[in-house]
N, C-alpha and C positions, 0 to 999 in steps of 0.2 A: 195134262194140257194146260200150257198157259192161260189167263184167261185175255182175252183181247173184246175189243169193242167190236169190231169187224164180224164178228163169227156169236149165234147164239146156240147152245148145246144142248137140247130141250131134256134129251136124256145120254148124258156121256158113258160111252161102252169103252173100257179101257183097253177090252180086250178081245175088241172089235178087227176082224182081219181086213177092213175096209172099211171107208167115209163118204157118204154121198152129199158133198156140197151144191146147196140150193140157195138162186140166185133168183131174188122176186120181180114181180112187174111195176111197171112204173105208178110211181104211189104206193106201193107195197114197198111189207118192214117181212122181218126175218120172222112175227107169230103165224104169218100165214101157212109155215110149214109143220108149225107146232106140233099136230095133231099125228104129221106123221111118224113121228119119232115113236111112239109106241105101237105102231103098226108095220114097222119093217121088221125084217131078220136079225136077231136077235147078233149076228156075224156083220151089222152093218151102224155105223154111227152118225146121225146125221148134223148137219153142222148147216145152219144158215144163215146167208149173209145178211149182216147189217149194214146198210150205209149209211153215210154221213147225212142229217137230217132225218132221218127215217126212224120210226118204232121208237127204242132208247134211247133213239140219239138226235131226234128232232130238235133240240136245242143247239144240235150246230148247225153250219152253214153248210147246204147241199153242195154237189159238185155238178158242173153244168158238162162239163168237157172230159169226156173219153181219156183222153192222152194224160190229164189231173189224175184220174180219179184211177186207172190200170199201176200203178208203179205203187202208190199207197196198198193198194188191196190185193197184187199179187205179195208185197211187205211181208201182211199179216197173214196170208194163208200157206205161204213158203215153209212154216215148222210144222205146218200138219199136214206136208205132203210125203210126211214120209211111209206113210198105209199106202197101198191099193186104192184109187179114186175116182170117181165120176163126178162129172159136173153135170147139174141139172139146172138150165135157166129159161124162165118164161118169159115170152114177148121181149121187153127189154135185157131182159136177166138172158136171156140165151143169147142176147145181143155180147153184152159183158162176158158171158161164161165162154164165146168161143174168141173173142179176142184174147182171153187170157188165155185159153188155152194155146193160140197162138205163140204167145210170149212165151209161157215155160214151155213149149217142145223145143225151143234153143237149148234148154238142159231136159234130155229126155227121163233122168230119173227122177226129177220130182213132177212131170205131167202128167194127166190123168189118163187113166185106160178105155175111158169114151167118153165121147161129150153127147146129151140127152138132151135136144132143145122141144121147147114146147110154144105154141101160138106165134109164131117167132117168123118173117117172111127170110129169104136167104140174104146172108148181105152186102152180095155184089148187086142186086136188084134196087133201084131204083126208089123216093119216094114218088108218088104221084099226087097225092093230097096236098092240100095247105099245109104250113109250116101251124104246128098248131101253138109253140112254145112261144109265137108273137103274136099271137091273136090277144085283143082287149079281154077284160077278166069275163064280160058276159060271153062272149061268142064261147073262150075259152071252156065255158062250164058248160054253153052247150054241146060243145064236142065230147066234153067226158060223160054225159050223158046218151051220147051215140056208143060209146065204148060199153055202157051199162056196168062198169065195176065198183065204180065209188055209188052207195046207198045213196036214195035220194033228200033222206034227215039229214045226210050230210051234205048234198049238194044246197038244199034248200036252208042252210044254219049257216047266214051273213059270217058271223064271227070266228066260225070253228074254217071255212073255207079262207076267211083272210090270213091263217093262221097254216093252211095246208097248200097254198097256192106258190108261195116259190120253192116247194117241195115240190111240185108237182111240175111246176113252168120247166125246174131244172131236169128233172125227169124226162122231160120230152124233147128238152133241147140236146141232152145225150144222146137220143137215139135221131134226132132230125138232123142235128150238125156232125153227123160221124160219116166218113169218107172212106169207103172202102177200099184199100190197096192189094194189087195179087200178090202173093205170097204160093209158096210150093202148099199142095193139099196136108191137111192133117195125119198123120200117120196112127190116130186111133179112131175107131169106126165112131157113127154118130148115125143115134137113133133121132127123129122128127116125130114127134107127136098132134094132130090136128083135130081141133073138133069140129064134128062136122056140123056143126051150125052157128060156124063163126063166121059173123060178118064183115069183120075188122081186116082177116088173114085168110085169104084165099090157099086153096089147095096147089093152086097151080105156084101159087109166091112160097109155100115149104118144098116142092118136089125138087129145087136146083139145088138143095142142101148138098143132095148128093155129091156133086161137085165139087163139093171143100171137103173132100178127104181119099183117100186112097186105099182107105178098109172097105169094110164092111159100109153097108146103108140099109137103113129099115125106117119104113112109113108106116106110123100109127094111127089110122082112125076112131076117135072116141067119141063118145055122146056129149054134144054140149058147146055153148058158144066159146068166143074167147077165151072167158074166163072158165074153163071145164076144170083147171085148177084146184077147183075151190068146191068141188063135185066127187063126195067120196069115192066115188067108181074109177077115177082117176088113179088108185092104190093097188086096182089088181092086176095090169100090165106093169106096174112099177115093180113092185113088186115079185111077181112073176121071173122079168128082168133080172133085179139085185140078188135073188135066190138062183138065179143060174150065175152069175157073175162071181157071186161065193162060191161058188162048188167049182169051178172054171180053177179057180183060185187054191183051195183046197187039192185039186188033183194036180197044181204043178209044183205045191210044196212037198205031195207024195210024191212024187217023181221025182225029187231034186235030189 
């Protein structure tokens, strides 16, 4: 595997019959999946996404705009479509992970075999809130404290937020300025993931996911707000999941 900036490979399985690409929430870099690289299927290789400004790569310029930011990043993930794949993306990440997925099912052999979105509202649906991506820097940081993800050492540390804030303004104006268009449904199943004490993302704003695909559909209820991500318990339905998804796999290379 080449190495790319886009992608970090916390433990690369060469011989891995499948890739589960994870795509973070906004303000989130690619260590937040870190951990679970040594807790999947030994049959599965995780690979998550870096963007521009984020984690490693905070030193560049983030990307504000969807339509910028899909053409660079399907680039980089196009040589490692050649495995069996899932895309898993939270809140904004599942925003990202199905619009690409969008894009590559134009070429159905390099798109993935399901898309796995998590805290994520469907996204023919509507915002109702404030734009949060123009709000001034205080109001700003009161809302990501309504969000409760970013630490409050961090919210309350002048310097280190003047330093994290058009990482984050651009973050949100990703998911605020994106416009949703119809398109024909997905043709690989997509599982929704919700925790049930998320404030952010209502039960009723994940159930139309359904809708964008023409497989399969499965509703996840997990313990935990928003951010249930970041909640070890979060690893035994994943889990569960990519261990059938391997053997799925497994039984039609016996067959073939």
């Amino acid at each position: 595997m080449a190495p790319t900036p886009w992608l970090s490979v916390p433990r690369p399985r060469p011989q891995a019959s499948c890739r589960l690409f994870c795509f973070p929430y906004a303000g989130g870099a690619a260590r937040i999946y870190q951990s679970w690289a040594t807790a999947l299927p030994s049959t599965v290789e995780l690979c998550a996404v870096e963007l521009p400004g984020h984690g490693k790569r905070l030193a560049e310029i983030p990307t504000a705009n969807l339509n910028r930011l899909l053409p660079a990043l399907e680039a980089a993930l196009r040589p490692l479509l050649d495995k069996p794949c899932i895309f898993f993306g939270h809140s904004l990440g599942g925003l990202i992970a199905f619009e690409l997925t969008r894009s590559l099912q134009r070429q159905p052999q390099s798109s993935p075999q399901a898309l796995w979105i998590a805290a994520a509202r469907a996204p023919h649906l509507p915002l109702n809130e404030p734009l949060m991506h123009t709000l001034p820097n205080a109001d700003f940081i009161t809302e990501l404290r309504r969000y409760s993800g970013t630490p409050n050492e961090v919210l309350n540390n002048a310097e280190l937020m003047a330093l994290l804030l058009p990482m984050l303004r651009a973050d949100f104006a990703l998911l605020e300025t994106y416009h949703y268009q119809a398109q024909t449904p997905l043709t690989c199943p997509i599982v929704a993931f919700w925790g049930e004490q998320d404030a952010i993302v209502s039960l009723e704003e994940i159930k139309p996911w359904q809708l964008h695909t023409d497989r399969s559909f499965a509703l996840e209820k997990v313990a935990g707000d928003h951010f249930f991500i970041n909640r070890p318990q979060i690893l035994a339905p994943i889990i569960q999941k990519l261990t059938q998804f391997s053997a799925s796999l497994t039984d039609v290379t016996q067959g073939s």
